[in-house]
mmCIF file as gemmi writes it, N, C-alpha and C atoms, coordinates in Angstrom:
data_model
loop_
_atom_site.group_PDB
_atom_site.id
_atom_site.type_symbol
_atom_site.label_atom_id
_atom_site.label_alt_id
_atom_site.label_comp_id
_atom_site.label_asym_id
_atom_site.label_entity_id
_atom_site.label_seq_id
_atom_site.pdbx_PDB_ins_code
_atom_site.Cartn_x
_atom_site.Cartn_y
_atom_site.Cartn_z
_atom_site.occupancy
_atom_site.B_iso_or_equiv
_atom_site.pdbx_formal_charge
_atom_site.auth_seq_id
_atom_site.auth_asym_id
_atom_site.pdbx_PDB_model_num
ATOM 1 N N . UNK Axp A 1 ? 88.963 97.999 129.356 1 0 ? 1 A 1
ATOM 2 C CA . UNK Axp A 1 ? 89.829 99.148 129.483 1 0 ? 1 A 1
ATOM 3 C C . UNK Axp A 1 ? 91.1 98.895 128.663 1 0 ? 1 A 1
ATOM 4 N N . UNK Axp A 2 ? 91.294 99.788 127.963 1 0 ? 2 A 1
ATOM 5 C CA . UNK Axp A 2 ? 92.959 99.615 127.257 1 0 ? 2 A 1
ATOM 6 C C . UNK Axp A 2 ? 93.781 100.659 127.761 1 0 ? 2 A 1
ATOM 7 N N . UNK Axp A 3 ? 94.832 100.363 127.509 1 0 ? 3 A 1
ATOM 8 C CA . UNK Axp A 3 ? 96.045 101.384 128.057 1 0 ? 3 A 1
ATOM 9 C C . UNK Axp A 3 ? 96.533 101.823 126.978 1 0 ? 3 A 1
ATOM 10 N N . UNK Axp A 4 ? 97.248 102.756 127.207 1 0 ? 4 A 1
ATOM 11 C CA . UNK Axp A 4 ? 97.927 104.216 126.319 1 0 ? 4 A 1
ATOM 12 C C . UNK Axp A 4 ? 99.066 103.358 125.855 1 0 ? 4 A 1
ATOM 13 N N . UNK Axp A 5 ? 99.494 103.312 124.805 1 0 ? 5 A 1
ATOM 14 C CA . UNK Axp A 5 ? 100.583 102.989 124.022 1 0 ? 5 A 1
ATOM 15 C C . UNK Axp A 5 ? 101.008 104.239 123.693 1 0 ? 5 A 1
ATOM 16 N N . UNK Axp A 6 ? 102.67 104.294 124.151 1 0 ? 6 A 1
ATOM 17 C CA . UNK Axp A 6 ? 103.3 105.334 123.531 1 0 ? 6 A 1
ATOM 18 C C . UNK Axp A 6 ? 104.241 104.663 122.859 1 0 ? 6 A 1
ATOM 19 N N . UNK Axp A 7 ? 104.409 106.094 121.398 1 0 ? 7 A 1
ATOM 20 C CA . UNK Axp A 7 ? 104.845 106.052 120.376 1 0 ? 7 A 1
ATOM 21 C C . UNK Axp A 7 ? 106.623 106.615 120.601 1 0 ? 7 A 1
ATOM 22 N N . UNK Axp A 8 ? 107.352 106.102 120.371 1 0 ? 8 A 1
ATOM 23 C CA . UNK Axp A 8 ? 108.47 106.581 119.622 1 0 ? 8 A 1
ATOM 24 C C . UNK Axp A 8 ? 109.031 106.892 118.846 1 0 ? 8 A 1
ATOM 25 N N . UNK Axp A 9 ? 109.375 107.883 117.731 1 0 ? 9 A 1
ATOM 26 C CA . UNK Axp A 9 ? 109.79 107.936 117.152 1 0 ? 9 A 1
ATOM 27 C C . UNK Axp A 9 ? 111.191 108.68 116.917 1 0 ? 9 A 1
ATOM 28 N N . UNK Axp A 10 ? 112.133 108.265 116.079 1 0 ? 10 A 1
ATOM 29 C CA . UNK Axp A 10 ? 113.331 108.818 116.047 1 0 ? 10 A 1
ATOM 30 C C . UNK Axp A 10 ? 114.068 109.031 114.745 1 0 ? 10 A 1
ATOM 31 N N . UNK Axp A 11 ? 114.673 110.541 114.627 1 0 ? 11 A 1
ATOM 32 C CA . UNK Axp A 11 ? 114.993 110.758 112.932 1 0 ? 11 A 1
ATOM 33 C C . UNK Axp A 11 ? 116.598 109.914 112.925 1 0 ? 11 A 1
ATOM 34 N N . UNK Axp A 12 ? 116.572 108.845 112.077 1 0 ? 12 A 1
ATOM 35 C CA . UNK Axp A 12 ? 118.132 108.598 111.099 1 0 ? 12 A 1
ATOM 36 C C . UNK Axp A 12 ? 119.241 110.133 111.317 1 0 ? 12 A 1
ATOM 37 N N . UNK Axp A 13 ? 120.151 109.9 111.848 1 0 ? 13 A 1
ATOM 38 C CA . UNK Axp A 13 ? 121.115 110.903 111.675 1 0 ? 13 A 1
ATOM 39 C C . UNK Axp A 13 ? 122.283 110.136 110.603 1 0 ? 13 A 1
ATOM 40 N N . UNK Axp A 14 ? 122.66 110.925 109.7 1 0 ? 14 A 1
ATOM 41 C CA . UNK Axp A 14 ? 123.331 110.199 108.571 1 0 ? 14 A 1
ATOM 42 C C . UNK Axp A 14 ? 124.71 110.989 108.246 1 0 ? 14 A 1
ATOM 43 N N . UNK Axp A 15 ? 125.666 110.377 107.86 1 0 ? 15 A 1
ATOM 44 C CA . UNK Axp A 15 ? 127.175 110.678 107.992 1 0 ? 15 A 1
ATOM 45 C C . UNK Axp A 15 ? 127.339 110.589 106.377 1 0 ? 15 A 1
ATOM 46 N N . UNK Axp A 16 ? 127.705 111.505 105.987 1 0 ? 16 A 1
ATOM 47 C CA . UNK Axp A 16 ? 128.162 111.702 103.987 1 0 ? 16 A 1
ATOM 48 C C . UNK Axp A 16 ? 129.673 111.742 104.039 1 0 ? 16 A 1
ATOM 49 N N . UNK Axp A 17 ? 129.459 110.814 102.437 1 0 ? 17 A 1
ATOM 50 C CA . UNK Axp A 17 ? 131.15 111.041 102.083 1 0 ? 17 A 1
ATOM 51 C C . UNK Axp A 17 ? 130.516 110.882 100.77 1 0 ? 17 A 1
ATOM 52 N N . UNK Axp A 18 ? 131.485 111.751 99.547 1 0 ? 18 A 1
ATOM 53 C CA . UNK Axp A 18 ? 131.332 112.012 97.921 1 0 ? 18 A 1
ATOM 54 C C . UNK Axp A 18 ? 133.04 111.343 97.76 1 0 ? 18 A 1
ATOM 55 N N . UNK Axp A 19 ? 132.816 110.931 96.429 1 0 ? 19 A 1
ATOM 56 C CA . UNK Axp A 19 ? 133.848 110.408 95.674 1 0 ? 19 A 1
ATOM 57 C C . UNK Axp A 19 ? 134.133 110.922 94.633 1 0 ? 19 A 1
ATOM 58 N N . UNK Axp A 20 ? 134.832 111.729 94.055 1 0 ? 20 A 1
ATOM 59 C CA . UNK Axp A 20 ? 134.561 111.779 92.355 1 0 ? 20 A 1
ATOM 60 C C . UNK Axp A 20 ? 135.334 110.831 91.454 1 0 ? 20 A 1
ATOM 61 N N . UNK Axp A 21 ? 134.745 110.757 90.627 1 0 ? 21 A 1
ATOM 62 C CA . UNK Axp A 21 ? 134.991 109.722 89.834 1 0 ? 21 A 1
ATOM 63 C C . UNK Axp A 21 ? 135.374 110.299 88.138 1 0 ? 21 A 1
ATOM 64 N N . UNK Axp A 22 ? 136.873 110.455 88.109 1 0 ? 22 A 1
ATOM 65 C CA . UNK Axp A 22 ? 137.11 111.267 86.97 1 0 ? 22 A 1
ATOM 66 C C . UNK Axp A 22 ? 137.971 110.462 85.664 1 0 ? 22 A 1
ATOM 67 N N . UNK Axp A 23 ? 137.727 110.731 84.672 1 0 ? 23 A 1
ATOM 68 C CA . UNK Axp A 23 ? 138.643 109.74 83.644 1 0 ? 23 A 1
ATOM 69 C C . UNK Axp A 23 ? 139.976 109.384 84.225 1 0 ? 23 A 1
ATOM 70 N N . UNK Axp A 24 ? 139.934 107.882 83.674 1 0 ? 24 A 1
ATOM 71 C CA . UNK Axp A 24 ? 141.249 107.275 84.297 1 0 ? 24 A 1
ATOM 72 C C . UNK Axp A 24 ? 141.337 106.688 85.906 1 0 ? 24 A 1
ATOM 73 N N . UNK Axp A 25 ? 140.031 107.576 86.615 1 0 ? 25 A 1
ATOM 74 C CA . UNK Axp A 25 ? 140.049 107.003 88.047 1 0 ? 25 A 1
ATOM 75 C C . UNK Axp A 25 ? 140.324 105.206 87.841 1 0 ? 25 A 1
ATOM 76 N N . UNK Axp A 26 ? 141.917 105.167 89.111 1 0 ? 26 A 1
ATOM 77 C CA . UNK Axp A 26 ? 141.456 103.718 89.291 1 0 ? 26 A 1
ATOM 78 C C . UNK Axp A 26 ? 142.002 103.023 87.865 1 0 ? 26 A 1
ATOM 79 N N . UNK Axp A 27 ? 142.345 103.599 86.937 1 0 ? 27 A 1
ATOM 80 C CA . UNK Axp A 27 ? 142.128 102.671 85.472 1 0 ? 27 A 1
ATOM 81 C C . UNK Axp A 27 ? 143.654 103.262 84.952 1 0 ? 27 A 1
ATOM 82 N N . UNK Axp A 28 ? 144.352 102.554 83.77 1 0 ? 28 A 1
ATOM 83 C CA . UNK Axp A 28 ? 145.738 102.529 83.5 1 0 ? 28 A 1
ATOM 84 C C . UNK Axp A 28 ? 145.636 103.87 82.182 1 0 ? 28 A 1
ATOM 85 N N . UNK Axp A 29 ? 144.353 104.013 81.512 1 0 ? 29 A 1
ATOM 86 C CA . UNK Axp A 29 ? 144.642 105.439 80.92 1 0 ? 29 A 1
ATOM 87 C C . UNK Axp A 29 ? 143.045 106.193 80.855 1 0 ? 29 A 1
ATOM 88 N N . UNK Axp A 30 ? 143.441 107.802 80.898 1 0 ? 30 A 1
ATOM 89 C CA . UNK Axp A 30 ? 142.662 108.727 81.234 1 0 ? 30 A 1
ATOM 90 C C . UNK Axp A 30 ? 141.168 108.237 80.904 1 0 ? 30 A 1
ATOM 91 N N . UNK Axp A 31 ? 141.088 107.714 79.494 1 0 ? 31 A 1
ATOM 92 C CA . UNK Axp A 31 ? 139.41 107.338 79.225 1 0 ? 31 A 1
ATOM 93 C C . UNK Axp A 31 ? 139.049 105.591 79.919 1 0 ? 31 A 1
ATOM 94 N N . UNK Axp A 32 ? 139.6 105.137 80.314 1 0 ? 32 A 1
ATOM 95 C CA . UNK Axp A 32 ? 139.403 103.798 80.825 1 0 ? 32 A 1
ATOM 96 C C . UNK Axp A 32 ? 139.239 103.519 82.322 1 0 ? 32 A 1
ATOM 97 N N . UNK Axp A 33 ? 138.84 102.571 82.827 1 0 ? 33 A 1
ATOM 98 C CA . UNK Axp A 33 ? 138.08 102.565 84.116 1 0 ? 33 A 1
ATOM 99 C C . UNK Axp A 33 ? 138.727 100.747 84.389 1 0 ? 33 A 1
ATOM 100 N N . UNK Axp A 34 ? 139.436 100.776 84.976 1 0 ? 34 A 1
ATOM 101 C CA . UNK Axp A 34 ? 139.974 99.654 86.05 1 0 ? 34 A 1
ATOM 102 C C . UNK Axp A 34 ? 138.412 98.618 86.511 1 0 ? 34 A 1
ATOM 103 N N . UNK Axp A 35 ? 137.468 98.315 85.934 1 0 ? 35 A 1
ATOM 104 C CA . UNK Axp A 35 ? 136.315 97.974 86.606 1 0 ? 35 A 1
ATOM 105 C C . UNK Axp A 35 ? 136.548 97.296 87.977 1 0 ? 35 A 1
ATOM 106 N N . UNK Axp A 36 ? 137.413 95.896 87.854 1 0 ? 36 A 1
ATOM 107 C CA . UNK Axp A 36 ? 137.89 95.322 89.146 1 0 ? 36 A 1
ATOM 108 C C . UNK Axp A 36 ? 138.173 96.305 90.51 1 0 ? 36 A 1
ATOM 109 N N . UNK Axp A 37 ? 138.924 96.79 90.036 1 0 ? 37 A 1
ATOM 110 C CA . UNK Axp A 37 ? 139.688 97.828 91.264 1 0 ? 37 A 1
ATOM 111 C C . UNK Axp A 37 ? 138.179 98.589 91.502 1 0 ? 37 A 1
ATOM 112 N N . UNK Axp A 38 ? 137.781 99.233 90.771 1 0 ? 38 A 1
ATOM 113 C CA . UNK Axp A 38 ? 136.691 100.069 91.071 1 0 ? 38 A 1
ATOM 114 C C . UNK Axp A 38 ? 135.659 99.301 91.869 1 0 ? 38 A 1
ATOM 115 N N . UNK Axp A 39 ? 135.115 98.155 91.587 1 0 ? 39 A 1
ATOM 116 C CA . UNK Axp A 39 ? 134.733 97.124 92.209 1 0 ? 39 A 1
ATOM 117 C C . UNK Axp A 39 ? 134.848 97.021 93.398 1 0 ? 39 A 1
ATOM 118 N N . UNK Axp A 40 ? 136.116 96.635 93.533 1 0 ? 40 A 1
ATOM 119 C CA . UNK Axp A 40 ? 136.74 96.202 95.107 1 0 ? 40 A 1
ATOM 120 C C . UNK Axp A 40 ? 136.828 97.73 95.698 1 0 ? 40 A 1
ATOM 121 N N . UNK Axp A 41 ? 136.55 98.486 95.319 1 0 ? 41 A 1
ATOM 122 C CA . UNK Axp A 41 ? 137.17 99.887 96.121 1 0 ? 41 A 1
ATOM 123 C C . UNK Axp A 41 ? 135.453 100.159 96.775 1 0 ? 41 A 1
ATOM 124 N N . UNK Axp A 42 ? 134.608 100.49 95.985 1 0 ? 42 A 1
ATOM 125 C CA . UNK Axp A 42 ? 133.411 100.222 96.553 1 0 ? 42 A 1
ATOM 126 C C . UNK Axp A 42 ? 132.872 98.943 97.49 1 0 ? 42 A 1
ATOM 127 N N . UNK Axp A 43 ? 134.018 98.059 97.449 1 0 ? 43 A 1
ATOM 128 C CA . UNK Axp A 43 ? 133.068 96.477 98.332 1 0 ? 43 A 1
ATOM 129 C C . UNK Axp A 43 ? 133.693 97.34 99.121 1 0 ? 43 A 1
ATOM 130 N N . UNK Axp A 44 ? 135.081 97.81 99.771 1 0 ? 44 A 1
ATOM 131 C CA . UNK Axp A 44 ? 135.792 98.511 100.7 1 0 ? 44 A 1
ATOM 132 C C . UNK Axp A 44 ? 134.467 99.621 101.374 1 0 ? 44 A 1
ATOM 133 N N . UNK Axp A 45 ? 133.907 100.339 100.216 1 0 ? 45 A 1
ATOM 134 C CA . UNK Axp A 45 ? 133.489 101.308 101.466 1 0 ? 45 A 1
ATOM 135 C C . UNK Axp A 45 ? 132.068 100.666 101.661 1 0 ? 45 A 1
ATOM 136 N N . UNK Axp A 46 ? 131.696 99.205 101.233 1 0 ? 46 A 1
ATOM 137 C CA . UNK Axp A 46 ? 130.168 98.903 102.042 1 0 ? 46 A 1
ATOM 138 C C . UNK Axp A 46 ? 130.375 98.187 103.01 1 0 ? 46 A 1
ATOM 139 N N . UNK Axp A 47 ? 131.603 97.731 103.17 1 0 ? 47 A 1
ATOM 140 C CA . UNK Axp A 47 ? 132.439 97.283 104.166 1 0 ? 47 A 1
ATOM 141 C C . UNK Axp A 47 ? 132.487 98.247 105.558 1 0 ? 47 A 1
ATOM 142 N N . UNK Axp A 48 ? 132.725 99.267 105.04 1 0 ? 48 A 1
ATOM 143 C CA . UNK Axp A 48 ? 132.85 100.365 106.082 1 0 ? 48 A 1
ATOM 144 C C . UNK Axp A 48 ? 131.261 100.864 106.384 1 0 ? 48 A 1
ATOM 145 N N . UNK Axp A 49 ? 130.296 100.512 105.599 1 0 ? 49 A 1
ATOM 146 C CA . UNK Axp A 49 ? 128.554 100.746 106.066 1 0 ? 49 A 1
ATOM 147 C C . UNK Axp A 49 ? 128.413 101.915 105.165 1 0 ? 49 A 1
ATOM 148 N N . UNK Axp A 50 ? 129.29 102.358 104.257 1 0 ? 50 A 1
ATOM 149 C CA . UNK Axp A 50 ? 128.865 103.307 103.164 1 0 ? 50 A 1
ATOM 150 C C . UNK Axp A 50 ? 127.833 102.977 101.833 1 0 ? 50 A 1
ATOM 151 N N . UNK Axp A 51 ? 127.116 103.43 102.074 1 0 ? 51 A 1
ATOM 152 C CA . UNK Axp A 51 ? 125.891 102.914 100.68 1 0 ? 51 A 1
ATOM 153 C C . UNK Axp A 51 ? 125.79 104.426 99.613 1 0 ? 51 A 1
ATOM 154 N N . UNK Axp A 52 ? 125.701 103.598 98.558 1 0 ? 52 A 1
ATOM 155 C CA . UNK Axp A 52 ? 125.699 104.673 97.359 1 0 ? 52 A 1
ATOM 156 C C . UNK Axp A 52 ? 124.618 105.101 97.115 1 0 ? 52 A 1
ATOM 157 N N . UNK Axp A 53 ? 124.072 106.443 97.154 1 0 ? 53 A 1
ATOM 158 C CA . UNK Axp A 53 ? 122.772 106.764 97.188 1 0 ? 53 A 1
ATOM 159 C C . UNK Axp A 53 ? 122.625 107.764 96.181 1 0 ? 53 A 1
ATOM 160 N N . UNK Axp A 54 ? 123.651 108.174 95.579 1 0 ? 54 A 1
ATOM 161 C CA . UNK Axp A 54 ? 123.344 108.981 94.547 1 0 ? 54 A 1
ATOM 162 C C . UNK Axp A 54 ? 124.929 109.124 93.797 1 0 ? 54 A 1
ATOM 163 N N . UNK Axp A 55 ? 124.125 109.677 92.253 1 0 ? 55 A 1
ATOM 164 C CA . UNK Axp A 55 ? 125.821 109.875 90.919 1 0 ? 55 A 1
ATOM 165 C C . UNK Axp A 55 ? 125.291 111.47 90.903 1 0 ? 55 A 1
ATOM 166 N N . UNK Axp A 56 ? 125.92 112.283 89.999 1 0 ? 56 A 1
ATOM 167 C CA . UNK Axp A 56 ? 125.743 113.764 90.037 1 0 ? 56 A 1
ATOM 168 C C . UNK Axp A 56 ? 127.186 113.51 88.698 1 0 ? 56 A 1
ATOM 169 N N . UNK Axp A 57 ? 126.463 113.584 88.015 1 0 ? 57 A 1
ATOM 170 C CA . UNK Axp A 57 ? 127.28 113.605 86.129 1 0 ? 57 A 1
ATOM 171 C C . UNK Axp A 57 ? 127.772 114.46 85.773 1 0 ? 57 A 1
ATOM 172 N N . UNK Axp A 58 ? 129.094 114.199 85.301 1 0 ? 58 A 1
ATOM 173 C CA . UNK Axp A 58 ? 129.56 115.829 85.234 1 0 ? 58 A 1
ATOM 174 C C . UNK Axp A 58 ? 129.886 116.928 85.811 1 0 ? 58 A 1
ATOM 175 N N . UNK Axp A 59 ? 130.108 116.769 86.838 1 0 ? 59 A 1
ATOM 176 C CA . UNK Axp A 59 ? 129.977 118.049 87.5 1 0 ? 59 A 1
ATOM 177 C C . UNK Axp A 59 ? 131.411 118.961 87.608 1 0 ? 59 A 1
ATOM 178 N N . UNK Axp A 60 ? 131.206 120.237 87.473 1 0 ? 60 A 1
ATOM 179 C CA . UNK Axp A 60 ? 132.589 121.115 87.356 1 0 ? 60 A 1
ATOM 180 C C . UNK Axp A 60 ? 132.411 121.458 89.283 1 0 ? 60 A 1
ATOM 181 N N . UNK Axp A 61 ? 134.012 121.037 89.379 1 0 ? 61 A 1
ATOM 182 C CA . UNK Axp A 61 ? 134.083 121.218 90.85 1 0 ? 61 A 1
ATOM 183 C C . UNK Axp A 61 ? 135.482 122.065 90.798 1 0 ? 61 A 1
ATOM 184 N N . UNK Axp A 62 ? 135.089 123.243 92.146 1 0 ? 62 A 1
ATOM 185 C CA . UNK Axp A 62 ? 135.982 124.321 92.645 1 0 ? 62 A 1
ATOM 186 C C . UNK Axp A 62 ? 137.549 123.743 92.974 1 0 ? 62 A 1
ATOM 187 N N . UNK Axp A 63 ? 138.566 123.914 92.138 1 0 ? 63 A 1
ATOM 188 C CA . UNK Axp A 63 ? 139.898 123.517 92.48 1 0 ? 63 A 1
ATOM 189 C C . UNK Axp A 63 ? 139.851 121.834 92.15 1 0 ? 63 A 1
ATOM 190 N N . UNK Axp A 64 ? 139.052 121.075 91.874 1 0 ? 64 A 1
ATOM 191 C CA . UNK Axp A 64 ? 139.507 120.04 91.695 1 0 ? 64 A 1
ATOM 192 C C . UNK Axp A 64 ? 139.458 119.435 89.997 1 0 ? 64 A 1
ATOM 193 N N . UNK Axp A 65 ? 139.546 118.405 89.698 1 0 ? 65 A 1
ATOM 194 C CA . UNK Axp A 65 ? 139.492 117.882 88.522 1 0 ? 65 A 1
ATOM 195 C C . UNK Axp A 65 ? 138.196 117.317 88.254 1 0 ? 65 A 1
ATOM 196 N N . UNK Axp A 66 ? 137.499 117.962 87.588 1 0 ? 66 A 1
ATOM 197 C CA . UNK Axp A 66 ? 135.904 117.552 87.331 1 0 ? 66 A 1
ATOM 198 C C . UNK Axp A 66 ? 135.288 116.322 86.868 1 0 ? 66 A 1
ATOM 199 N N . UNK Axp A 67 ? 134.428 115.493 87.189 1 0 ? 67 A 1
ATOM 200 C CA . UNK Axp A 67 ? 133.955 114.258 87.262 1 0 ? 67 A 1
ATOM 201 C C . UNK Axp A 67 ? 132.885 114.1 87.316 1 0 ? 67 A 1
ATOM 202 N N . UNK Axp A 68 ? 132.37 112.663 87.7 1 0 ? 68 A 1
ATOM 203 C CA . UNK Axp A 68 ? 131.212 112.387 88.244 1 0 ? 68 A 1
ATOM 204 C C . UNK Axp A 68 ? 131.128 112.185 90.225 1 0 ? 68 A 1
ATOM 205 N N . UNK Axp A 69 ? 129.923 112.746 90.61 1 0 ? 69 A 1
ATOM 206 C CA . UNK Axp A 69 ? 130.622 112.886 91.528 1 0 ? 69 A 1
ATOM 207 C C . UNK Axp A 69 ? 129.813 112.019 92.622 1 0 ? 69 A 1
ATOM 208 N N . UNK Axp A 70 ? 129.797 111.286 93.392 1 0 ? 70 A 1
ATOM 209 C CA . UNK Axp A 70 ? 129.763 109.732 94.005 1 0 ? 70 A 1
ATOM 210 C C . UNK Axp A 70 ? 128.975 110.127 95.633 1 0 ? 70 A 1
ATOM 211 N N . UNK Axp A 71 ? 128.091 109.602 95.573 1 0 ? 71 A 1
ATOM 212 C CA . UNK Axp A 71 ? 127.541 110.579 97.201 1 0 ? 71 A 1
ATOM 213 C C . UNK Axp A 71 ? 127.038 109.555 97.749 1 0 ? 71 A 1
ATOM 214 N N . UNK Axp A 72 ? 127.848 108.987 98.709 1 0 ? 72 A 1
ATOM 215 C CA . UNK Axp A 72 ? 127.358 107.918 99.986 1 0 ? 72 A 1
ATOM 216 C C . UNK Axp A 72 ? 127.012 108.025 101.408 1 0 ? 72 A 1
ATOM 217 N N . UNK Axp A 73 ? 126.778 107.857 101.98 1 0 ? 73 A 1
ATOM 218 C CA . UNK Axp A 73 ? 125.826 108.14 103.382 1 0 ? 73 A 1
ATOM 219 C C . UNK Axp A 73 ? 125.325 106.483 104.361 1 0 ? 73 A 1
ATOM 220 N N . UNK Axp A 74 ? 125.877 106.772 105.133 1 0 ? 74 A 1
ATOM 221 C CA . UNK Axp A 74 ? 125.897 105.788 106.634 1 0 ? 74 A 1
ATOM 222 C C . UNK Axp A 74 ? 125.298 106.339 107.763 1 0 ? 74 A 1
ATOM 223 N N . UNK Axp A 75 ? 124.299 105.379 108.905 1 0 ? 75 A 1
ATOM 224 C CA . UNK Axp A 75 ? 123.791 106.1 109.588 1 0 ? 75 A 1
ATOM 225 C C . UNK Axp A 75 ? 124.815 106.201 110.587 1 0 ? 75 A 1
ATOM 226 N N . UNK Axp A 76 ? 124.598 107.197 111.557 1 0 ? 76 A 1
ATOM 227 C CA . UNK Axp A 76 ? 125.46 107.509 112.616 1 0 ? 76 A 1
ATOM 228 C C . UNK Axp A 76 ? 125.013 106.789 113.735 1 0 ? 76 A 1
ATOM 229 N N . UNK Axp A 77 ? 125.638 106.081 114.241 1 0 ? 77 A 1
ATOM 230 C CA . UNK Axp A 77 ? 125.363 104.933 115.218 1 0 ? 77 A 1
ATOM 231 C C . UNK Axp A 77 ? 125.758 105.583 117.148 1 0 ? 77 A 1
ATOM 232 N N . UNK Axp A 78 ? 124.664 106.143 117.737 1 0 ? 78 A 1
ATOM 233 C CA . UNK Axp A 78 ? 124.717 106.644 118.85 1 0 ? 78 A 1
ATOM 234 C C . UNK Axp A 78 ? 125.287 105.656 119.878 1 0 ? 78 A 1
């Protein structure tokens, strides 16, 4: 005789944050990029459980200064 194994399953609920990333971000003139700082600014948010899961190039954004734009996501911890 065997017994019933039940299954659990449960969906990831996930928490987003975007960055944009525009000339000069972080860096001492408009076409240049601080790599260090940029570096350490990202160890900061994997620090915080933020993982980079996607870039989006270019993108023209409503009221802001257009970039690349940085899309990270952490699970939500119940």
């Amino acid at each position: 005789m065997t017994e019933a194994c039940e299954v659990v399953t449960t969906r990831a609920k996930w928490d987003y944050k975007t960055v944009v990333l525009t000339g000069g971000f972080m860096g001492h003139h408009k076409t240049e990029l601080d790599r260090p700082t940029f570096e350490a600014h990202l160890d900061a948010l994997g620090q915080e459980g933020w993982d980079l899961t996607w870039i989006l190039l270019e993108q023209k954004l409503h009221n802001e200064k257009d970039g690349h734009l940085l899309i990270f996501k952490r699970p939500i911890v119940a």
